[in-house]
TIKE-650607 format. One record per residue (C-alpha): residue number from 0; x, y, z. Coordinates in Angstrom, 1 decimal, padded with zeros to 4 digits, always signed. Example, Ala and Ser with C-alpha at 12.3 -4.5 7.8 and 13.67 -1.06 7.14 Angstrom:
<pts>
+-----+--------+--------+--------+
!   n !     xx !     yy !     zz !
+-----+--------+--------+--------+
!   0 ! +012.3 ! -004.5 ! +007.8 !
!   1 ! +013.7 ! -001.1 ! +007.1 !
+-----+--------+--------+--------+
</pts>
This chain:
<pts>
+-----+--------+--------+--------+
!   n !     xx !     yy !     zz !
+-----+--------+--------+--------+
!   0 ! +087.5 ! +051.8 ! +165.0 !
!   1 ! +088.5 ! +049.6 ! +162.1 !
!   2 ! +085.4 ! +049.7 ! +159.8 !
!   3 ! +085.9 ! +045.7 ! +159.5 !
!   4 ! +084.3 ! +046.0 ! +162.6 !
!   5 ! +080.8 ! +047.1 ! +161.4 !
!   6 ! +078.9 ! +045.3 ! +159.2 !
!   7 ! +075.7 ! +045.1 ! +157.3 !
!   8 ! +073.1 ! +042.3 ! +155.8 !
!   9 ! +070.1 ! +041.7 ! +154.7 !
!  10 ! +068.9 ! +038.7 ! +155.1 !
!  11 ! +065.1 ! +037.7 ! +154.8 !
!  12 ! +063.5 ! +035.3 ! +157.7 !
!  13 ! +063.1 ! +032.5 ! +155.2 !
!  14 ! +067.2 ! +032.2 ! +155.2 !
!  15 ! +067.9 ! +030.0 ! +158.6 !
!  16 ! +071.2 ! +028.7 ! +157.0 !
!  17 ! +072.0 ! +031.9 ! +155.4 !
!  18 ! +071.6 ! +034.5 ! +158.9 !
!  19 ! +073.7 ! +031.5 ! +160.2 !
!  20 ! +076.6 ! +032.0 ! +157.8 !
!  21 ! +076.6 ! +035.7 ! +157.9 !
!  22 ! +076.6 ! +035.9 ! +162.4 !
!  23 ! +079.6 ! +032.6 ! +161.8 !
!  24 ! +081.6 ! +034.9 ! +159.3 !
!  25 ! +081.5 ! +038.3 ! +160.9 !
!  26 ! +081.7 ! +036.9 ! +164.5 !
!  27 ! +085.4 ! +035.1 ! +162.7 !
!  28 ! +086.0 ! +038.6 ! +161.5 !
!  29 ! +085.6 ! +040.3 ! +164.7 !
!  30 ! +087.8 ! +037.8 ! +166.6 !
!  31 ! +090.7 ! +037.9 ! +164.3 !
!  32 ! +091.1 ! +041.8 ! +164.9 !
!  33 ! +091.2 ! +041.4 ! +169.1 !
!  34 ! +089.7 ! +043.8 ! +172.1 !
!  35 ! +088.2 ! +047.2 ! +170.1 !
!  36 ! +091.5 ! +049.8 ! +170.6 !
!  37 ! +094.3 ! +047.7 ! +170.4 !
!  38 ! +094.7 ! +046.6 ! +166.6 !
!  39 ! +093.9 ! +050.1 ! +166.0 !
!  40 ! +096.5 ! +051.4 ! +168.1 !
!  41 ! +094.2 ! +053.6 ! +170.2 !
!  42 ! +094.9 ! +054.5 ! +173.6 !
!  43 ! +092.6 ! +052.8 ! +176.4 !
!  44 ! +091.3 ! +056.3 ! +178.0 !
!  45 ! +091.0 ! +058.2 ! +174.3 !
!  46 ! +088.8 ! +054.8 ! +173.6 !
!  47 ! +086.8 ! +055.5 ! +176.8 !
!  48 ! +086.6 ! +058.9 ! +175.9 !
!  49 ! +085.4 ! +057.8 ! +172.2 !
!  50 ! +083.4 ! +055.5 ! +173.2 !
!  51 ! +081.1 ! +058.0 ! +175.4 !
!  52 ! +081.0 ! +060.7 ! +173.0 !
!  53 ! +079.5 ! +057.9 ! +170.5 !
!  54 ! +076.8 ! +057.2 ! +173.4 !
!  55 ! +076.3 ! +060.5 ! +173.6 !
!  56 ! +075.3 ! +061.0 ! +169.6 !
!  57 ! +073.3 ! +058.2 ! +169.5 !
!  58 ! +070.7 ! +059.3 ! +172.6 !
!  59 ! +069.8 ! +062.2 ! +170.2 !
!  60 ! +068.8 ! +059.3 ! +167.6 !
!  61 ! +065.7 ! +059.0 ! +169.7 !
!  62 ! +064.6 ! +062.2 ! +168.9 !
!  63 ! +065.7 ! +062.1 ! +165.4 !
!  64 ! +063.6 ! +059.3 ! +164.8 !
!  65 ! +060.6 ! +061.2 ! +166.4 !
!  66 ! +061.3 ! +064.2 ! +163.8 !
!  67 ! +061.4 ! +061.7 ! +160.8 !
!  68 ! +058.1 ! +059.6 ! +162.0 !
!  69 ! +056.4 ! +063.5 ! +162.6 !
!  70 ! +057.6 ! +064.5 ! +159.0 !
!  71 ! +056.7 ! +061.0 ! +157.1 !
!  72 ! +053.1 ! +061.5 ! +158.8 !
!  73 ! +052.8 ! +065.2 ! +157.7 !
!  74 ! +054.1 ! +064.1 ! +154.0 !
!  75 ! +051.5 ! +061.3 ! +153.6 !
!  76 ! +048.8 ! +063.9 ! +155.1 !
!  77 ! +049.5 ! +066.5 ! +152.3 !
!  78 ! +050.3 ! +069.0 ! +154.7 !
!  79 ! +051.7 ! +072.2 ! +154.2 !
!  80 ! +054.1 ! +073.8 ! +157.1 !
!  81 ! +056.4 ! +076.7 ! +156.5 !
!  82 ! +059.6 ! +077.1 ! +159.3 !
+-----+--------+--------+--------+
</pts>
């Protein structure tokens, strides 16, 4: 996918008019390049095929997260483990 397609903001809870600018512009963005494949020239069934295989990597995110909350817990518990 085009990476004009993915974006990322930070905008704090205080910023109404701000979050509403940022949705208004990207959702423009998003519109101008059309359904996900065709502006990048990608074939409907190789998208289908992309698409799933993305699914599929970001189940295993679950677990990653899982790891990473484990390991920030044993850091801030001064714990020692050897692998």
């Amino acid at each position: 996918m085009d990476k004009g397609r993915v974006g990322l903001e930070w905008v704090s809870a205080a910023e109404g008019p701000r979050f509403v600018q940022v949705v208004t512009d990207f959702s423009h963005r998003i519109r101008n390049f059309g359904p996900v494949g065709r502006s990048e020239g990608v074939d409907r069934q190789l998208l289908l095929r992309k698409l799933e295989a993305a699914k599929l990597a970001t189940e295993g995110m679950k677990l990653r997260a899982a790891f990473a909350k484990q390991a920030r817990e044993m850091k801030e518990s001064s714990a020692v483990f050897f692998l």
